[in-house]
C-alpha positions in Angstrom: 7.8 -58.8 -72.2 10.2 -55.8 -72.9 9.0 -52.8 -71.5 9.7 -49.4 -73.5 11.7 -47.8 -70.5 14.2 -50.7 -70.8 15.4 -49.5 -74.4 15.6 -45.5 -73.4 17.9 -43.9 -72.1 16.3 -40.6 -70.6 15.6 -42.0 -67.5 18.6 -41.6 -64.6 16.9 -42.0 -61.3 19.3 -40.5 -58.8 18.7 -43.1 -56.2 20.3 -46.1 -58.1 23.1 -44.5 -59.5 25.7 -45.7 -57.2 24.5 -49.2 -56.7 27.2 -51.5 -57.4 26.0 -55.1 -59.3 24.5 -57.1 -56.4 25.3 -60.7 -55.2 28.6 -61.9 -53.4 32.1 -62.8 -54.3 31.4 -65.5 -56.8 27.4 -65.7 -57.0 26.4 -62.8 -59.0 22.8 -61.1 -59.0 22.7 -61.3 -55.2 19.4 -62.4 -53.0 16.7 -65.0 -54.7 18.7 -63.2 -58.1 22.2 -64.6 -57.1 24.0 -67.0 -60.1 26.2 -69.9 -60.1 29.5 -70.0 -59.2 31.9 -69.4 -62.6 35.5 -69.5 -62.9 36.4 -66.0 -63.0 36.4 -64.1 -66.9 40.0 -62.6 -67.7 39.5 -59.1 -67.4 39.1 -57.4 -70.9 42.2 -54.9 -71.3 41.9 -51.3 -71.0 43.2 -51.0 -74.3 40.3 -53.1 -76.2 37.5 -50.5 -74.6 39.6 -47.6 -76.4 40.0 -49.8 -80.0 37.7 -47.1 -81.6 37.3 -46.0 -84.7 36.3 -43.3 -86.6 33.2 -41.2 -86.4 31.3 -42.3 -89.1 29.4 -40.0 -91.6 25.7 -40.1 -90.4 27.0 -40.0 -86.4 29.2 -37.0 -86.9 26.8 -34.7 -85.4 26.7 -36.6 -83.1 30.3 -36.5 -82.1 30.0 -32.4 -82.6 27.7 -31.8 -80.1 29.4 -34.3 -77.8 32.6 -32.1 -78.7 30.5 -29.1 -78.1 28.8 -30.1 -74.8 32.6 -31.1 -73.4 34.2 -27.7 -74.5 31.5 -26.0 -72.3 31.9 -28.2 -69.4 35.9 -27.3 -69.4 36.9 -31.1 -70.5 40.1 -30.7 -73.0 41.8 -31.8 -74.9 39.6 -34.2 -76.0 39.6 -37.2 -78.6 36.3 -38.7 -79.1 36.3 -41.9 -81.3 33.6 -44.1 -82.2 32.5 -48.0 -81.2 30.0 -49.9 -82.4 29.0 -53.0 -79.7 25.8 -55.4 -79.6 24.2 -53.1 -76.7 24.8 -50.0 -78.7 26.7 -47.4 -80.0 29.5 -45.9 -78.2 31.1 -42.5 -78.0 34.5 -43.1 -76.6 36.0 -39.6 -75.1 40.1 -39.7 -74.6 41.8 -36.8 -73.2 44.3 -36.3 -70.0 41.4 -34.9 -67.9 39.0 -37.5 -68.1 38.7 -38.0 -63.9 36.4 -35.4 -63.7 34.5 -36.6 -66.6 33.7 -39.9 -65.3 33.2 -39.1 -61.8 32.6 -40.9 -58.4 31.0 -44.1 -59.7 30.6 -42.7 -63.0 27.9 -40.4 -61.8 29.1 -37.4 -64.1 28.8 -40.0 -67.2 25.3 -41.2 -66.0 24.0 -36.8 -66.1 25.8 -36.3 -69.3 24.5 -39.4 -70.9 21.4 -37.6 -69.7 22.0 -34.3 -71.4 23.8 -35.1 -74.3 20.7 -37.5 -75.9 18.1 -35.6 -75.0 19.9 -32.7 -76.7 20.1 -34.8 -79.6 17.3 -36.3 -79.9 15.0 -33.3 -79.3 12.4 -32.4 -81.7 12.5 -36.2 -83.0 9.4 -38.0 -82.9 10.9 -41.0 -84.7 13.9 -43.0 -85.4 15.5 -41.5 -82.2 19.1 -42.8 -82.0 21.3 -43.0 -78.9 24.9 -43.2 -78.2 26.3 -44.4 -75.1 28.8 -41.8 -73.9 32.0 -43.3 -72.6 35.6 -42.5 -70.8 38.4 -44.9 -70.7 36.0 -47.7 -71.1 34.5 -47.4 -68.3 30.6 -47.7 -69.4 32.0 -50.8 -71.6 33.7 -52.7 -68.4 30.3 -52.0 -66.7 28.2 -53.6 -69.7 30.7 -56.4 -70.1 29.4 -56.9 -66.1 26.4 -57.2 -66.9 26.3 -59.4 -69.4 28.1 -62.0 -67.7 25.3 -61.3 -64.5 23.0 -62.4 -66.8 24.6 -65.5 -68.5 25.4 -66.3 -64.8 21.7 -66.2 -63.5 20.5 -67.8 -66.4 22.2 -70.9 -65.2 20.9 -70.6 -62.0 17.8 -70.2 -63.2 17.4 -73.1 -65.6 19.2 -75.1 -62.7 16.8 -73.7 -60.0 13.5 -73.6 -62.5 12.6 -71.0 -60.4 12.3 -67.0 -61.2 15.6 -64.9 -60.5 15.7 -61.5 -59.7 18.4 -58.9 -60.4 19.0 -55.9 -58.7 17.8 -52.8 -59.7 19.1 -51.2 -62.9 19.3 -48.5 -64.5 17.1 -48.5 -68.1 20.1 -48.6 -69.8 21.1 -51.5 -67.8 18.2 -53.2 -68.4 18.3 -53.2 -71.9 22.1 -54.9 -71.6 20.2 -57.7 -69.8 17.3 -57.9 -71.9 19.6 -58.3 -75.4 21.8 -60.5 -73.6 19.1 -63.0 -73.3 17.0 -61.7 -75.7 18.0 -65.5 -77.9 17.5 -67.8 -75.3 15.2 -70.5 -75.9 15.7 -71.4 -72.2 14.7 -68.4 -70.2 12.6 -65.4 -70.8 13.3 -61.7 -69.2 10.3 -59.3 -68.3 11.0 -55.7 -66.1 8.8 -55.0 -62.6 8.2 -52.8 -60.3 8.9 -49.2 -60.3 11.6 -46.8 -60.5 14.2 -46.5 -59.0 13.7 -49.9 -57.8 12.8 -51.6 -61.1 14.0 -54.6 -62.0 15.0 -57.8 -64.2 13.2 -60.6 -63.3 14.5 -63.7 -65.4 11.8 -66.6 -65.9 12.4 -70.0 -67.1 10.3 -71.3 -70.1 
């Protein structure tokens, strides 16, 4: 069951923000959630977060208020191309001054993710669309994370036949898990508890 929460991405709860991915050196997911043990994934390079291209047509306003919103907040010179990826699209923001933009465990990304969709979305009561803002790939690397947390605790999971529980996530997190396993035919994902401590809980069918 996919809870609404889990596809939005209003919701930032404060408390959660700079939680790391749970689970030990080599058994992702952490606690009851942990995963198998994997070979380690070559790390994808820098440059492949910042292959962009450009903004197209019906997401340029997007890409002007994003423009807009980083003028104001003194961040510039800025580039801002565009990436489209299975959790979403992507804003990707290049400049020399991008430090403060990201912020201590991308904190600053997590408000203006915040502000910048509900700014553009406001006043729409359907077909809301939402961009993932990022900064040197940084949101990318974290969803790329994620997605191998989840392909790592399905394992366990079907190995274990037993629930597994993830950490708590952000909703945008969430969803990442959710699509990642949204195909499987061997496990099933549903969201508990309450924010900021809800969860993925991965079942096995």
């Amino acid at each position: 069951m996919l809870y609404e929460d889990d596809f939005e991405f209003e919701e930032q709860p404060a408390d959660i923000r700079d939680r790391t991915i749970g689970g030990r050196p080599g058994k992702p997911g952490g606690g009851r959630g942990g995963g198998m043990r994997r070979p380690p994934e070559p790390r994808r390079r820098r440059s492949d977060a910042l292959a962009t291209s450009e903004i197209p047509e019906d997401a340029k306003p997007a890409g002007d208020l994003l423009r807009d919103i980083l003028n104001r907040m003194g961040v510039g010179p800025v580039e801002i191309g565009y990436v489209k990826r299975t959790e979403g699209e992507y804003l990707e923001v290049s400049g020399p001054r991008l430090g403060m933009l990201i912020g201590r465990h991308g904190n600053t990304l997590e408000a203006l993710n915040l502000i910048f969709n509900n700014s553009f979305n406001a006043g729409v009561k359907t077909s809301r669309r939402y961009f993932t803002i990022d900064a040197e790939g940084y949101r990318a690397d974290r969803a790329d994370q994620l997605k191998d947390l989840a392909l790592a605790t399905l394992e366990r999971c079907v190995r274990e036949r037993e629930p597994q529980k993830l950490e708590p996530m952000l909703p945008s997190e969430r969803k990442i898990v959710h699509l990642a396993l949204a195909t499987s035919e061997l496990v099933r994902t549903e969201s508990e508890g309450e924010e900021p401590e809800r969860r993925v809980v991965i079942f096995p069918r």
